[in-house]
MIDOSE-1310 file (N, C-alpha, C; in nm, 2 decimals, decimal comma, always signed):
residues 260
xxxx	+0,31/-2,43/+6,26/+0,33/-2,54/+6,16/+0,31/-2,68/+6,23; +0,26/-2,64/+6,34/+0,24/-2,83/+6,37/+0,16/-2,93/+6,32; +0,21/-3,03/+6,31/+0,16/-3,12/+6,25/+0,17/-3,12/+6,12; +0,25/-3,05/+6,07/+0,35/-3,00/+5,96/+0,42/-3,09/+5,90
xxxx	+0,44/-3,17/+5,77/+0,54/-3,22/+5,73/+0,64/-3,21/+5,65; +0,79/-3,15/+5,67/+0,86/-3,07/+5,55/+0,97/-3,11/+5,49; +0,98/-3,14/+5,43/+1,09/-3,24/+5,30/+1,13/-3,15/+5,18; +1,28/-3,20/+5,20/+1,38/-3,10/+5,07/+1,43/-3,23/+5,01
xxxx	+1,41/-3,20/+4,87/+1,45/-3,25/+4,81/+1,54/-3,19/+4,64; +1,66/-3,27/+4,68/+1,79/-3,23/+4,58/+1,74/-3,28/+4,46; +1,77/-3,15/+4,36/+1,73/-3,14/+4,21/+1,63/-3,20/+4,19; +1,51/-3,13/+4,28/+1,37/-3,13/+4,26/+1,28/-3,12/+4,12
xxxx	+1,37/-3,05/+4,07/+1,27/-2,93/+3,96/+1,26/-2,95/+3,84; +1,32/-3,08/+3,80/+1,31/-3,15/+3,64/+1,26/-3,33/+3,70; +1,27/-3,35/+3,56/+1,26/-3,53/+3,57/+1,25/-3,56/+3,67; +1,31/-3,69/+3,70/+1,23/-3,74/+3,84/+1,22/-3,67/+3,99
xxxx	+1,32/-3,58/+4,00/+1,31/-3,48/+4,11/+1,17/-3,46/+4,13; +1,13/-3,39/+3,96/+1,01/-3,34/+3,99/+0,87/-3,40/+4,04; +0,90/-3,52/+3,98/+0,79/-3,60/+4,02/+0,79/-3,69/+4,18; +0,88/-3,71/+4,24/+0,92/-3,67/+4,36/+0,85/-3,58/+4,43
xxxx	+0,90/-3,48/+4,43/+0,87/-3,37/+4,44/+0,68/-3,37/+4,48; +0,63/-3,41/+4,34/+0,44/-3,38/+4,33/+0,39/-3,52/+4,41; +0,48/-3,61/+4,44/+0,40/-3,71/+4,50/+0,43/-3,73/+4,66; +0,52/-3,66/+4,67/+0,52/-3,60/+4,83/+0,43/-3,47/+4,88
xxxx	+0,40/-3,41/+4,79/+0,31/-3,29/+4,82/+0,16/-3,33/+4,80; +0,16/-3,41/+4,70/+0,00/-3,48/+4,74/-0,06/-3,62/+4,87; +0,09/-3,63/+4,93/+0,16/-3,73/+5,05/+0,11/-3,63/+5,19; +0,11/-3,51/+5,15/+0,08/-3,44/+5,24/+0,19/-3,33/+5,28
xxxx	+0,30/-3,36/+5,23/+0,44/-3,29/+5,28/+0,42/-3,11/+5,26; +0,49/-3,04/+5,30/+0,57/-2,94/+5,23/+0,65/-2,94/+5,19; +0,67/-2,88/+5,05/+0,83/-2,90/+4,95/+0,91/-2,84/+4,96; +1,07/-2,87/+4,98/+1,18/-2,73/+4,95/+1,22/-2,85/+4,85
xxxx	+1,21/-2,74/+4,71/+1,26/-2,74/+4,59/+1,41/-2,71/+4,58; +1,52/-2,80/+4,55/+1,63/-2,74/+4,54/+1,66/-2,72/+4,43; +1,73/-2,64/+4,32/+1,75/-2,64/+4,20/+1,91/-2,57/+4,21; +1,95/-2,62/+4,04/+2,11/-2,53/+4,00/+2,06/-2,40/+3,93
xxxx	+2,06/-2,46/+3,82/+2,01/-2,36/+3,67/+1,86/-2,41/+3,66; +1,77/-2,47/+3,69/+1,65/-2,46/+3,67/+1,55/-2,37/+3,72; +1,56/-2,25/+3,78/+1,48/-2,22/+3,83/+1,36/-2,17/+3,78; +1,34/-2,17/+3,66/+1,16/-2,19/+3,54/+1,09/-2,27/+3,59
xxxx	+1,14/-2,41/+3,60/+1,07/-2,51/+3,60/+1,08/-2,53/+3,78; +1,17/-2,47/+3,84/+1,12/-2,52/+3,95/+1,03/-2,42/+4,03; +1,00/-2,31/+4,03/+0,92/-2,23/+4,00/+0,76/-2,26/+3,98; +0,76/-2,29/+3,84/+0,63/-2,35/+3,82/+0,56/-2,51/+3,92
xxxx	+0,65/-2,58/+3,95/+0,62/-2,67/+4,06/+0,62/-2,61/+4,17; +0,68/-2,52/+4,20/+0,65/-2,49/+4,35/+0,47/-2,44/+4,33; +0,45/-2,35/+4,23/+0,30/-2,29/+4,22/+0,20/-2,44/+4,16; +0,26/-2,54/+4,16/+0,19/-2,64/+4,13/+0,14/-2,69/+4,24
xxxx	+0,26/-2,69/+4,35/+0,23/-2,79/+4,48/+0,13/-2,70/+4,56; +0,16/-2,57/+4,58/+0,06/-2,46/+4,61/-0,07/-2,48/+4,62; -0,06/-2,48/+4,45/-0,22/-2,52/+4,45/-0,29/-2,61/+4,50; -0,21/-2,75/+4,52/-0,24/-2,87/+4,57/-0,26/-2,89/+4,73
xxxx	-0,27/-2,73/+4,80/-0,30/-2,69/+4,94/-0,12/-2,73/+5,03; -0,03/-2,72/+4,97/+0,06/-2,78/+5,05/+0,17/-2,62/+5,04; +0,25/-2,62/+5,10/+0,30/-2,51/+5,11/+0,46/-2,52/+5,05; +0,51/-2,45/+4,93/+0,69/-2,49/+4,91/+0,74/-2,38/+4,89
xxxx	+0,85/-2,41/+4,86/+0,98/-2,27/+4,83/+1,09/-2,31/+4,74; +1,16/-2,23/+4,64/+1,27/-2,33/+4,60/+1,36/-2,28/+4,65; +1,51/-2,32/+4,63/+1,60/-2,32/+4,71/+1,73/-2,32/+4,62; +1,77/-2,20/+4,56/+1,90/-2,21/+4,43/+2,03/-2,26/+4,56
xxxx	+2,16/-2,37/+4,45/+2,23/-2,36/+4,51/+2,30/-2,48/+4,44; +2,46/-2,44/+4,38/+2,54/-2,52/+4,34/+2,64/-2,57/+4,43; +2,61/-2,70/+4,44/+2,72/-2,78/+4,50/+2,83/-2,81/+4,48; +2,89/-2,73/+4,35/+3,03/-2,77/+4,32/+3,09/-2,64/+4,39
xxxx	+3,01/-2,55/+4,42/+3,09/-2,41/+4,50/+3,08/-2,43/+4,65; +3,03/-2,53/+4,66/+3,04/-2,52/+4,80/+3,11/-2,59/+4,88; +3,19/-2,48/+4,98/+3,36/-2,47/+5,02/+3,38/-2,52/+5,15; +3,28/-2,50/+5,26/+3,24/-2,53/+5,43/+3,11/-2,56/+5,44
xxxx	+3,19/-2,65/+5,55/+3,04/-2,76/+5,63/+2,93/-2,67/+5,66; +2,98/-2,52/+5,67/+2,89/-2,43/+5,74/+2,76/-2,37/+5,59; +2,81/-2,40/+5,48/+2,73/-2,37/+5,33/+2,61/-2,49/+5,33; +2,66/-2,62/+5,40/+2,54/-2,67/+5,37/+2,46/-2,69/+5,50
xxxx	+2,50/-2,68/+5,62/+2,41/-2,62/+5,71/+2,32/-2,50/+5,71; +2,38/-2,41/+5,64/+2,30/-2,33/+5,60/+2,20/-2,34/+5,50; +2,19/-2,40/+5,42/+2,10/-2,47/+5,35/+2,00/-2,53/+5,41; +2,03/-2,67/+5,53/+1,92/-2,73/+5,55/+1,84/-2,59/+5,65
xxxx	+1,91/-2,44/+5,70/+1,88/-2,41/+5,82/+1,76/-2,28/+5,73; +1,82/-2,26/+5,62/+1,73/-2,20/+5,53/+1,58/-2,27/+5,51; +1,57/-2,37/+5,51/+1,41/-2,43/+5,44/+1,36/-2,47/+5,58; +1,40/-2,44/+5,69/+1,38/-2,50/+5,83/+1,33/-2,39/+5,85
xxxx	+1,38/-2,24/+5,79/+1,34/-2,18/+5,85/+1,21/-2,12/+5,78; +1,18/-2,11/+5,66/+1,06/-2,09/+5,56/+0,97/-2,20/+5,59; +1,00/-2,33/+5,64/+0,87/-2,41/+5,64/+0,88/-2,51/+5,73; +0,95/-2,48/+5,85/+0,95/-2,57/+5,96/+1,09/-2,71/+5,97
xxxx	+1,08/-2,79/+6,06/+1,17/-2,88/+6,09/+1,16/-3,02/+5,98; +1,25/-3,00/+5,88/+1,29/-3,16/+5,79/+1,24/-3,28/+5,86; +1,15/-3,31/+5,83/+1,17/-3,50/+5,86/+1,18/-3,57/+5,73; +1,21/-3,47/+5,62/+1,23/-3,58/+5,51/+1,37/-3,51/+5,43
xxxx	+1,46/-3,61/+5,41/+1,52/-3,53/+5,25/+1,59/-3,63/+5,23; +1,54/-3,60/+5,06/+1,58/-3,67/+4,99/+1,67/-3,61/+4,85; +1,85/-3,72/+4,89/+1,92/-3,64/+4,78/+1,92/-3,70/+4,69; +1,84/-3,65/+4,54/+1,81/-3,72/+4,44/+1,92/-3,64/+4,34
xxxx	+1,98/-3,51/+4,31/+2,04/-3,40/+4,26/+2,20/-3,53/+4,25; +2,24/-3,54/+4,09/+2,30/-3,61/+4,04/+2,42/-3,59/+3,94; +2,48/-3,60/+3,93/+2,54/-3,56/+3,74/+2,55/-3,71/+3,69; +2,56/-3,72/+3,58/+2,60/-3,85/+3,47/+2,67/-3,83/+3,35
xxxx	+2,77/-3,85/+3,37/+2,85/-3,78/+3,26/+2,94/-3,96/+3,25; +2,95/-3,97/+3,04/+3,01/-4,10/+3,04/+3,14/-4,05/+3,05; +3,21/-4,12/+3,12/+3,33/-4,17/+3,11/+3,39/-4,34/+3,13; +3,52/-4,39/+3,11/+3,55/-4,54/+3,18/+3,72/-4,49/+3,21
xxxx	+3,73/-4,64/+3,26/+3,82/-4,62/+3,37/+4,00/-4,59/+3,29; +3,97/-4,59/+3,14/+4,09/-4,56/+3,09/+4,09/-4,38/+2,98; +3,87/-4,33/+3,02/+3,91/-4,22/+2,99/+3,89/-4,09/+3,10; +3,89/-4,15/+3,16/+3,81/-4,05/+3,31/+3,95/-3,95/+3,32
xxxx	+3,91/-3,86/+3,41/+3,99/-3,75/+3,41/+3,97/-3,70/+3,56; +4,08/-3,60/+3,58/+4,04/-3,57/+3,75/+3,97/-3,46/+3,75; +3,94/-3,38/+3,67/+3,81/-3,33/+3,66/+3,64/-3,40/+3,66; +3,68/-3,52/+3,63/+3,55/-3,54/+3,61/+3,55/-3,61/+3,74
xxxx	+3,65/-3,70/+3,79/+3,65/-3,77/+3,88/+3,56/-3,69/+4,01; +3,61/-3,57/+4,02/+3,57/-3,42/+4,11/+3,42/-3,38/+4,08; +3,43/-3,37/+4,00/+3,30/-3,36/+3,94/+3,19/-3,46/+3,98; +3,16/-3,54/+3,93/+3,08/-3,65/+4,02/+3,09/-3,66/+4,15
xxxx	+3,22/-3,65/+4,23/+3,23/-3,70/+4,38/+3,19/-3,56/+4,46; +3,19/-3,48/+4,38/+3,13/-3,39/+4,46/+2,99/-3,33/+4,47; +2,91/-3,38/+4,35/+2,78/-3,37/+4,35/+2,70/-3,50/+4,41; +2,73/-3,62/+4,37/+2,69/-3,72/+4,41/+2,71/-3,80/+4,52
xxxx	+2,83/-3,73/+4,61/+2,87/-3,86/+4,71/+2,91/-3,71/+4,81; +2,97/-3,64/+4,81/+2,98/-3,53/+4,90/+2,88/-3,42/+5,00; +2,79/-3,39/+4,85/+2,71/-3,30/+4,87/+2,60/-3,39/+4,95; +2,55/-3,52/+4,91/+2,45/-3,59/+5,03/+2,52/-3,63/+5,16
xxxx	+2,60/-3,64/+5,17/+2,66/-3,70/+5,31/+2,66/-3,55/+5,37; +2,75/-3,43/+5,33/+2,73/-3,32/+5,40/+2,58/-3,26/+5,45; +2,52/-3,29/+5,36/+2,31/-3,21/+5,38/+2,31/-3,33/+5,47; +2,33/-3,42/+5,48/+2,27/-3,58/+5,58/+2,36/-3,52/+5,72
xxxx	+2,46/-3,51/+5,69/+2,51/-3,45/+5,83/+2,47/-3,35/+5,91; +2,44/-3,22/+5,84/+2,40/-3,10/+5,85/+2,25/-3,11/+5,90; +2,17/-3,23/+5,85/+1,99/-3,23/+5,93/+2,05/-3,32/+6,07; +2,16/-3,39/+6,09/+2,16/-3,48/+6,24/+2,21/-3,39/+6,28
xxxx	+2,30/-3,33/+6,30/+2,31/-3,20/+6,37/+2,23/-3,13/+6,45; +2,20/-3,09/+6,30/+2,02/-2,98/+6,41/+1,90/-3,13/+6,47; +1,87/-3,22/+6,41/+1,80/-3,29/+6,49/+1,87/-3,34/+6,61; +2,00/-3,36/+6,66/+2,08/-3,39/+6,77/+2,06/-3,31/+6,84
xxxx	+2,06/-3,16/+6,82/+2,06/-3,06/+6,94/+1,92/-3,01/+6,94; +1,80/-2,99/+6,83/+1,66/-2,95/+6,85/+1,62/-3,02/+7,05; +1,57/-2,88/+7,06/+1,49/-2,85/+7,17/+1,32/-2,91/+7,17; +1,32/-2,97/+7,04/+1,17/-3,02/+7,05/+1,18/-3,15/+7,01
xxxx	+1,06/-3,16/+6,99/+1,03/-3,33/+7,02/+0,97/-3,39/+6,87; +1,08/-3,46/+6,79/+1,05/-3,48/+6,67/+1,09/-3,62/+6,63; +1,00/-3,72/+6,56/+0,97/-3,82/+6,50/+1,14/-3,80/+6,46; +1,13/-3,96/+6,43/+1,32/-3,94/+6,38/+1,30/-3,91/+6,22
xxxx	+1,36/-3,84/+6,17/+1,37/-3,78/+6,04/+1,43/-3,91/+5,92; +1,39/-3,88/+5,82/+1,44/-4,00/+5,71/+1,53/-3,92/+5,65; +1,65/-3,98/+5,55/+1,72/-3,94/+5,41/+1,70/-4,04/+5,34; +1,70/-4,01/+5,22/+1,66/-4,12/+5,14/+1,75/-4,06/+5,01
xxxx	+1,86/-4,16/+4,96/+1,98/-4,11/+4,87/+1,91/-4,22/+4,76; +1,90/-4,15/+4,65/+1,88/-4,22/+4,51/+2,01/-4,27/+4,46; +2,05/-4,39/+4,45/+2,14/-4,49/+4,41/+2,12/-4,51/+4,28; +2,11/-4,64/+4,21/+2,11/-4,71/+4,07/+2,11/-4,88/+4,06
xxxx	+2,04/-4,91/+4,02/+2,03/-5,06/+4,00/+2,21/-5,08/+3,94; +2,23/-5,06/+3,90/+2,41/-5,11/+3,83/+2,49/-5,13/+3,98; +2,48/-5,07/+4,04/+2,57/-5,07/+4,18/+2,56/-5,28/+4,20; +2,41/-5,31/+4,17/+2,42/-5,45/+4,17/+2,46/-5,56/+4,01
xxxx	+2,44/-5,46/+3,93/+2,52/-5,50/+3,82/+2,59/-5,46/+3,73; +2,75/-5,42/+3,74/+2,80/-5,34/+3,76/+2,90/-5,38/+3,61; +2,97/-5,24/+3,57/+2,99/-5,25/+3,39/+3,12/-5,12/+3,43; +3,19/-5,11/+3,34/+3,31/-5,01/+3,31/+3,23/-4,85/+3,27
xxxx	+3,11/-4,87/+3,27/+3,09/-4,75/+3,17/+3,05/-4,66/+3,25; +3,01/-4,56/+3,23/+3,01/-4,42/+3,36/+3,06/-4,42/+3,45; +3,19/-4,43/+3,46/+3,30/-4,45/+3,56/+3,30/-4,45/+3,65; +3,28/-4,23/+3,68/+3,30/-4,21/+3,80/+3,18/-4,20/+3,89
xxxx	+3,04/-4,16/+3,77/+2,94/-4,20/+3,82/+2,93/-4,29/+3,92; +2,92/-4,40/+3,89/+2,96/-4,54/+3,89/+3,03/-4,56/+4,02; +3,16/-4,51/+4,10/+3,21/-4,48/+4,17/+3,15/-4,44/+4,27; +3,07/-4,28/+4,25/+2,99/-4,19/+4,31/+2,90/-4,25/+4,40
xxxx	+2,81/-4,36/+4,35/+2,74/-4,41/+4,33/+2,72/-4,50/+4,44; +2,88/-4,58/+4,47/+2,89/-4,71/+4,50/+2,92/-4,67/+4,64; +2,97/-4,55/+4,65/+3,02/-4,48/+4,75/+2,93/-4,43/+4,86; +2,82/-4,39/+4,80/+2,70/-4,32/+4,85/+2,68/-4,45/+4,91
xxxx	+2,66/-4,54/+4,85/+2,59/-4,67/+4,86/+2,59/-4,71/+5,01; +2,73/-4,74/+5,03/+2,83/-4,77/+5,14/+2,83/-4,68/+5,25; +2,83/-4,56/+5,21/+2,78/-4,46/+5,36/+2,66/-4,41/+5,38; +2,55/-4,48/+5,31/+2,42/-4,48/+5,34/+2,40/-4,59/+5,46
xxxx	+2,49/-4,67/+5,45/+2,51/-4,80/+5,61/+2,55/-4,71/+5,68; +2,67/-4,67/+5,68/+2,77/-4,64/+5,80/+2,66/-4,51/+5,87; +2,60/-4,44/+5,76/+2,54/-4,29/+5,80/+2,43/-4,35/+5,92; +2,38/-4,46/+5,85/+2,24/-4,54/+5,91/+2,28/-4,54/+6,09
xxxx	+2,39/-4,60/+6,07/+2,42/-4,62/+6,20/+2,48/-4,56/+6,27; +2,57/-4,48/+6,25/+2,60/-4,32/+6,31/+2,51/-4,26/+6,36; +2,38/-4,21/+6,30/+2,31/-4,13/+6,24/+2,20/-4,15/+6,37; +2,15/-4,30/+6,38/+2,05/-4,33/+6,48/+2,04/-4,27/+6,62
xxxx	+1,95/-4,25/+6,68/+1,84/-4,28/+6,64/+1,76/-4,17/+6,60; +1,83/-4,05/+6,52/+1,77/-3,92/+6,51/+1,76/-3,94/+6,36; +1,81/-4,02/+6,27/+1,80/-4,00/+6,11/+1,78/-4,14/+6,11; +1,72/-4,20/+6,02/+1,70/-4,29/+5,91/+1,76/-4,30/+5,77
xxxx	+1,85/-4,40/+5,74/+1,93/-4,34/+5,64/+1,88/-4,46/+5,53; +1,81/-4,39/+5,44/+1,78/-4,56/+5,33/+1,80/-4,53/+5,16; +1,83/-4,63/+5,12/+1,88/-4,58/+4,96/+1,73/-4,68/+4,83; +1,71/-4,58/+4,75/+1,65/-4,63/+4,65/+1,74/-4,62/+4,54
xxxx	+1,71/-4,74/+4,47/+1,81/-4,76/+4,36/+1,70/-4,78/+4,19; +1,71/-4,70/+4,15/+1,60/-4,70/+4,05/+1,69/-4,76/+3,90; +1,63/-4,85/+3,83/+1,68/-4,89/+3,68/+1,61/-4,75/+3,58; +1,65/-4,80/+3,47/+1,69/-4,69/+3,37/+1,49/-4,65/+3,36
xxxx	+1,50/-4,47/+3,40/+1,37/-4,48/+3,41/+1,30/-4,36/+3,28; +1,39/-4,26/+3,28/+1,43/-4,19/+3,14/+1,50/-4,22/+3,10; +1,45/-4,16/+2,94/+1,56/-4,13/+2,82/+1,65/-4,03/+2,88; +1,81/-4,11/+2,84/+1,96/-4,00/+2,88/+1,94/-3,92/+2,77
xxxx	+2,10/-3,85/+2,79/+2,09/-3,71/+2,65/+2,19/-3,87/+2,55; +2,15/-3,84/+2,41/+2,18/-3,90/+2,30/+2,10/-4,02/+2,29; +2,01/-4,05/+2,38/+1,91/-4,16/+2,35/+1,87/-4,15/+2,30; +1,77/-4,23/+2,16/+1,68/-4,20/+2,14/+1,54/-4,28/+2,19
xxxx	+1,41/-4,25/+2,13/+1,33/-4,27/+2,22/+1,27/-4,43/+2,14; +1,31/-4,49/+2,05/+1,30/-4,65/+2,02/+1,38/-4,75/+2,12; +1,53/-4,67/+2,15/+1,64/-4,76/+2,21/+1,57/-4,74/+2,37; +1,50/-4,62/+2,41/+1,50/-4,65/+2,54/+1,38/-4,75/+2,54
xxxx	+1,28/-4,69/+2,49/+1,18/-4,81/+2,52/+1,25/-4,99/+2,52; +1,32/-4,96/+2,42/+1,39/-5,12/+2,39/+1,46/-5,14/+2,51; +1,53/-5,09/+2,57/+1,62/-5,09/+2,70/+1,49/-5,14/+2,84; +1,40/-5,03/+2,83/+1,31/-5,08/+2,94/+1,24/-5,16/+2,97
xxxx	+1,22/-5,26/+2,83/+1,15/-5,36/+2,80/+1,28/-5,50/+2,92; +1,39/-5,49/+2,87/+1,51/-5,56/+2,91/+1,48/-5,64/+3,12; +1,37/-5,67/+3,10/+1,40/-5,68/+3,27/+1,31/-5,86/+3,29; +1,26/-5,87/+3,41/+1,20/-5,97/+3,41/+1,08/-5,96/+3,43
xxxx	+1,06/-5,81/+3,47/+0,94/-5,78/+3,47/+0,84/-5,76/+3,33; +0,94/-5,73/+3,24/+0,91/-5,69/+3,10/+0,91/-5,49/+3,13; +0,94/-5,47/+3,19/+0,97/-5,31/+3,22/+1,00/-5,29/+3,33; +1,09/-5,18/+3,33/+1,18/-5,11/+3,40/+1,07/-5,02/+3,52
xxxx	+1,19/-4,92/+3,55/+1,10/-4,80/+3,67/+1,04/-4,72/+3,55; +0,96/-4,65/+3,67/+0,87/-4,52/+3,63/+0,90/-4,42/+3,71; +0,91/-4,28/+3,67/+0,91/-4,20/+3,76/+0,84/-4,19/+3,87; +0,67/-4,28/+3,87/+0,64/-4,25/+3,97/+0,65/-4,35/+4,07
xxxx	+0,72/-4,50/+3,99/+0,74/-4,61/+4,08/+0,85/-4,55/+4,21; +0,98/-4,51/+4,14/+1,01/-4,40/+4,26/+0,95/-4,30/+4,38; +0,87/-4,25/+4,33/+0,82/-4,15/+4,36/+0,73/-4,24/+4,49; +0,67/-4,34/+4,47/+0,62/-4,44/+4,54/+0,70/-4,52/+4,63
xxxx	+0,80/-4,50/+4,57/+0,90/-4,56/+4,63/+0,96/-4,54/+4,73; +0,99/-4,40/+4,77/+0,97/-4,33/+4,84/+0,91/-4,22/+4,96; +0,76/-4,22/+4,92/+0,68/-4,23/+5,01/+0,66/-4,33/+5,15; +0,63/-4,44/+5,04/+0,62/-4,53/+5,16/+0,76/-4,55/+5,23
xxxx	+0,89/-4,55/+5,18/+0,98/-4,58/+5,28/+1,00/-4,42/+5,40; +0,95/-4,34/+5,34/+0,89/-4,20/+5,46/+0,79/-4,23/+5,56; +0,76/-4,29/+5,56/+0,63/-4,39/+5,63/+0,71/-4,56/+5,73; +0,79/-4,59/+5,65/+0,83/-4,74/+5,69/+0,93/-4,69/+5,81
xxxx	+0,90/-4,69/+5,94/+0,96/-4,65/+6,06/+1,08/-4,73/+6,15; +1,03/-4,88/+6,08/+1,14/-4,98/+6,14/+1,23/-4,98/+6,04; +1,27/-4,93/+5,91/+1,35/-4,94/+5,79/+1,45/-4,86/+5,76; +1,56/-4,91/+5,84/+1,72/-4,82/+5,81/+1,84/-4,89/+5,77
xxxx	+1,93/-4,83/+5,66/+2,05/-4,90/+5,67/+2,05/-4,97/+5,53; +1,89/-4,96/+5,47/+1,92/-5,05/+5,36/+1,87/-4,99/+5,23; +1,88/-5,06/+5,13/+1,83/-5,01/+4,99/+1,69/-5,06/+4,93; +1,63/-5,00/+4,87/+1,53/-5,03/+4,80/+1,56/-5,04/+4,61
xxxx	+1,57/-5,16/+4,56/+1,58/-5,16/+4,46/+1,44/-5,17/+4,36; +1,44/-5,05/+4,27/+1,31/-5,04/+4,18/+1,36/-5,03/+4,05; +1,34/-5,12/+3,99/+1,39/-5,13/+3,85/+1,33/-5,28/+3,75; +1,24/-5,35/+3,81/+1,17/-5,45/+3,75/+1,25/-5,56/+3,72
xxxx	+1,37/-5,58/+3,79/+1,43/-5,68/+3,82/+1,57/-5,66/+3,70; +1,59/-5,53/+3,67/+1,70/-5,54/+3,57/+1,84/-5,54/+3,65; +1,82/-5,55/+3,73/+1,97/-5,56/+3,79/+2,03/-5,70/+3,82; +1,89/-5,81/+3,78/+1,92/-5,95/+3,81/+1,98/-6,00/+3,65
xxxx	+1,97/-5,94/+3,57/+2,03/-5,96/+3,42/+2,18/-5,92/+3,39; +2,28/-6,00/+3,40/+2,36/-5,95/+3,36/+2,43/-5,88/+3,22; +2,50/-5,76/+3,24/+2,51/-5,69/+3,08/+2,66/-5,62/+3,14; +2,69/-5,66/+3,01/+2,88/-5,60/+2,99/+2,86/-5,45/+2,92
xxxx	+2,78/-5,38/+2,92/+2,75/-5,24/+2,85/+2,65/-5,18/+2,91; +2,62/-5,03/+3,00/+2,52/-4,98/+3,09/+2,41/-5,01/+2,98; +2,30/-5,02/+3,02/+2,14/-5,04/+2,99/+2,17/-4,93/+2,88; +2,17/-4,81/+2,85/+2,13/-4,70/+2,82/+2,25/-4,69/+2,62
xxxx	+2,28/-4,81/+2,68/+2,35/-4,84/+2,52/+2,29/-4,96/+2,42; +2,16/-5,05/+2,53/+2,12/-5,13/+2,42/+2,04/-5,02/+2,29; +2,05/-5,12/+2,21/+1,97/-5,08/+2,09/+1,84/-5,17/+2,05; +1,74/-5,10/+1,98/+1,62/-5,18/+1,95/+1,71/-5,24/+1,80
């Protein structure tokens, strides 16, 4: 596999994962597909990227069961071993569930912090590890944690999201710098790029219009987004915000509640 490039990426196998996902494999990469309950659709992308001469695998695995450091070691050590040594991952694999700060619950609270702010810090730890002790000679590896434009303009609504979020945010620094000079740790922060569940599809368009740009992200501005910061060698520690400037607009209600 030399000369090999191999990148996992969390909740690959729908929406923006997936497009992720196809524009790193036409980037040149090999894919490890991670999925929970998708495995249809991630499936058919792995036979997508295939075709596209690049080599992937998916990879089932729920992060709310998982109990020891040694579950997600085993993880990165799994796709390491089907397709060679990570220099990329990216944890895009998310929940968004509404709550605010007078209905949230400790379930949910759990819930988010363990998919969103746990489970990337653990996989980020688990690739410096093995890049710290690897016996070979490897380019310093990237992570790249998908954030949210609201972190810079910030509202009561999805609570703990919101929380999850802000958290990631903050130890995507500290990781950066821990981490060096074997990992690269950088955050993309994408504005509202799909329709959520109960949107409909007038309000979102009306929502993405909302920026300075006159529109928001795209799945593949991401997806681009990303790329190149897999490429950008001197760039650690910080965020990439993609969202067409909607985070310079202030709003007392998340984006995903305007109405047309």
């Amino acid at each position: 596999m030399k000369n090999e490039k191999t990148c996992l990426v969390t909740g690959g196998a729908k929406r923006i994962g997936s497009v992720i996902c196809n524009e790193l494999a036409k980037d040149g990469w090999n894919v490890a597909i991670h999925y929970n309950k998708s495995e249809h659709e991630s499936k058919i992308l792995e036979k997508k990227i295939k075709n596209l001469g690049k080599n992937s695998i998916s990879i089932q695995a729920d992060f709310n069961t998982f109990t020891h450091n040694e579950m997600f070691l085993g993880l990165i050590k799994n796709v390491e071993e089907k397709l060679g040594p990570i220099s990329l991952l990216v944890n895009n694999a998310a929940v968004f569930n509404f709550d605010s700060p007078d209905s949230t619950t400790l379930n949910q609270m759990k819930f988010h912090l363990s998919n969103n702010l746990i489970a990337p810090i653990m996989l980020t730890k688990a690739l410096y590890q093995l890049r710290k002790t690897a016996k070979f000679d490897l380019t310093t590896s990237a992570v790249i944690n998908l954030l949210d434009q609201k972190l810079w303009n910030t509202n009561p609504d999805f609570f703990s999201y919101t929380l999850s979020k802000s958290a990631l945010n903050e130890a995507t620094v500290l990781m950066a710098k821990s981490f060096a000079p074997y990992l690269r740790v950088l955050g993309v922060a994408p504005g509202i790029t799909l329709p959520v569940e109960n949107q409909n599809e007038n309000d979102f368009e009306n929502a993405h219009t909302k920026t300075p740009l006159k529109k928001s992200s795209t799945p593949i501005d991401i997806a681009d987004a990303i790329v190149w910061l897999s490429k950008a060698k001197a760039i650690t520690g910080t965020t990439l915000i993609v969202d067409g400037g909607q985070h310079l607009i202030p709003s007392e209600r998340d984006v995903v509640f305007m109405k047309s």
